[in-house]
Steps between C-alpha positions, in 0.01 A plus 500: 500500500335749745576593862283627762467547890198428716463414833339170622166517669696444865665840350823372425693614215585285192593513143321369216610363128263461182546369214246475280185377676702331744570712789686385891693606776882532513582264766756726730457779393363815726560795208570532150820702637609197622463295231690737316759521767534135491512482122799756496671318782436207281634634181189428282184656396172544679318244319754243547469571853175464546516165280749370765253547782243267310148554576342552831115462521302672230319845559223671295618891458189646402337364801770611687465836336127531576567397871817839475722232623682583208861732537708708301672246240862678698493695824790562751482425908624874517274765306799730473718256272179494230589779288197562229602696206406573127533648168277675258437625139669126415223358295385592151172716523635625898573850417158586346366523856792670629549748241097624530545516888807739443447663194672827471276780352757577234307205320862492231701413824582171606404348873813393709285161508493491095878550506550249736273281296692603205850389629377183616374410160842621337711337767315285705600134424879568450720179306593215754795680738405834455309762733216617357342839568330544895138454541257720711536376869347509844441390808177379657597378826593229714335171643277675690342592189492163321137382509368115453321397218105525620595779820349824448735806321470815757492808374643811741221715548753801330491319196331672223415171283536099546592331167620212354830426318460128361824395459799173527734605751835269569566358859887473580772350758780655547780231558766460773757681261276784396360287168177631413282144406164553353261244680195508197287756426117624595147659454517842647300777592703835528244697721529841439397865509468637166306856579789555756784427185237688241602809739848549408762265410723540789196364713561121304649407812275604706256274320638198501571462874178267554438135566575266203366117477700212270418127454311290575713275267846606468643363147837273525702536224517806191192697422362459177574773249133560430256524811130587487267542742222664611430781791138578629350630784188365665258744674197252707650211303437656143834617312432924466858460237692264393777509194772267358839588592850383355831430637831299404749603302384519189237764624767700688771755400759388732651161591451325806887481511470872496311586739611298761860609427422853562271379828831230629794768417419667844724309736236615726246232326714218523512419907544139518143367660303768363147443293466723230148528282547693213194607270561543146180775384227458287296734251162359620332749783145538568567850631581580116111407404377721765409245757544618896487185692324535887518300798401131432606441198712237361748507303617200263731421307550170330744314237480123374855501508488590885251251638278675778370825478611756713219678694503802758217681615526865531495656841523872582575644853384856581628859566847648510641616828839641569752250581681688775850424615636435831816711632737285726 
C-alpha cells in the first residue's frame, strides 16, 4: 500500500491510498499525521487504518501530480516540529566518492570517511539487541526546507554547487509516550553542496543545510532489502546523466535498526507529535561523473518499487549579501 497527500482542486487537503492500480481517497482524513495519530490511538497499524475508512471516491495521482496538486507523502501544520536528518557512507560503493573528495595527500593514509566506512562494514548491522557502531550524521533542516514532489529545489546564491543525492529516506511519528513509529518509507532527493563539502570536511555541515524533496508515494509497510532505481537529470527535456542506484539492506553496511537507534537515542528526537524524515545515503552522485547541474534542470529519480517518480526542477537565486543583525 502507498500513501500520499494532495490537495483537491477547491484546494483542500486530502490523503490518498494505492494499491496496485487502484488508487482513492481516505474518507476523513485531512493528513497522513492524522491517520497515523488515529492508528496509534487505535492500537493498530496504518494500513489497517486506512482499510477501516473504506474507500472514498477514486483519484488518478499522476494527474494529480502533473496538475502539482500533489503534497509531501507526511508534512506537519508547524514547520518547526519536521525535523529532516540523514546519514552517510551507509551503502556499499558510498565511500568511493567520499574518500576522492577528501583524500589526504599522504596517499598510504586513510580518509576519516574510509574509516567511518570501514567501521560500518565491521560493525554496522549488530545481532538482534545489540548497538551497533554510530553512523555519519547530520542535519539538514526543518519544514521549511521540506520541498513537494514537482516544486522547484532553490539553491542559495552562496552555494558553490547544486547536486543530487538519490536516496530512500524514512518518515516517522513520534507517539504520545515518546515511541518512535516508522510511518513507510520514500524516494528522496538529498539536495546538496558537494564543492562546499569537497573544501574541507568540517564544512559537511555546511553542505547539507539545503532543501530536500521525498515522495510522491510514501511506502506502507518494510522496505525491501534490495531497491533499484534510477537517477537522471533532464536539461530541455533530454536526460544530460542518468545512472542506476541501489539501496536496501542488502546494499548497505548498516541496519536500518541501526541507524535509527543512533538517530531515536536523543531524547531530543523523540517529542511526542513530532515528524521526523530521515534519509538513509546513497553511493550514486552525478557530481562524482563530473556533471554541474544549472538552473532549469530536473532532477529525477525513480524506483518500481516506489510508484511515481519524484521530480524537482533546479532553481538558483543570486548573489550573497551580508545578513546583518539587529541590536535590541
Amino acid at each position: 500500500m502507498f500513501l500520499s497527500q494532495l490537495k483537491s482542486p477547491g484546494g483542500d487537503r486530502a490523503v490518498a491510498a494505492r494499491d496496485h492500480d487502484s488508487a482513492w481517497i481516505v474518507p476523513g482524513a485531512r493528513s497522513t499525521r492524522d491517520l497515523a495519530q488515529a492508528a496509534i490511538a487505535a492500537g493498530h497499524g496504518l494500513k489497517a487504518e486506512v482499510m477501516a475508512r473504506g474507500k472514498g471516491e477514486a483519484v488518478d495521482l499522476a494527474a494529480a501530480l502533473a496538475q502539482g496538486r500533489v503534497l509531501l507523502p507526511l508534512d506537519h501544520d508547524d514547520p518547526a516540529h519536521l525535523h529532516l536528518t540523514g546519514t552517510g557512507l551507509t551503502h556499499l560503493g558510498s565511500a568511493a566518492t567520499r574518500n576522492s573528495m577528501h583524500a589526504k595527500a599522504d596517499a598510504e593514509s586513510l580518509t576519516d570517511s574510509m574509516k567511518m566506512f570501514r567501521m560500518g562494514l565491521e560493525g554496522g548491522k549488530p545481532q538482534d539487541g545489540a548497538v551497533g557502531v554510530q553512523p555519519e550524521w547530520f542535519y539538514k533542516g526543518n519544514g521549511v526546507n521540506a520541498i513537494a514532489p514537482g516544486a522547484a529545489l532553490v539553491s542559495p546564491g552562496f552555494a558553490l554547487d547544486a547536486g543530487e543525492e538519490p536516496e530512500i529516506a524514512g518518515l516517522y511519528l513520534i507517539g504520545p509516550d515518546g515511541t518512535p513509529f516508522r510511518l513507510g518509507f520514500a524516494l528522496a532527493n538529498e539536495f546538496s553542496d558537494h564543492v562546499t563539502e569537497r573544501g574541507n570536511y568540517l564544512w559537511l555541515a555546511h553542505s547539507k543545510l539545503r532543501p530536500a524533496s521525498y515522495g510522491p508515494e510514501m511506502l506502507v509497510g518494510d522496505l525491501p532489502p534490495h531497491v533499484e532505481g534510477t537517477s537522471r537529470i533532464l536539461r530541455s527535456g533530454r536526460a544530460i546523466w542518468e545512472k542506476p542506484f541501489l539501496s536496501g539492506e542488502s546494499n548497505m553496511s548498516h541496519s536500518l535498526a541501526n541507524l535509527e537507534h543512533h538517530h531515536f537515542k536523543y531524547a531530543l528526537f523523540r517529542q511526542p507529535g513530532d515528524v521526523h524524515v530521515h534519509f538513509f545515503g546513497t553511493a550514486t552522485l552525478s557530481f562524482a561523473d563530473g556533471i554541474k547541474a544549472q538552473a532549469g534542470d530536473v532532477f529525477q529519480i525513480e524506483s518500481p518499487a516506489f510508484g511515481l517518480p519524484l521530480s524537482n526542477p533546479l532553481d538558483q537565486q543570486n548573489g550573497e549579501a551580508p545578513v546583518a543583525v539587529a541590536t535590541l
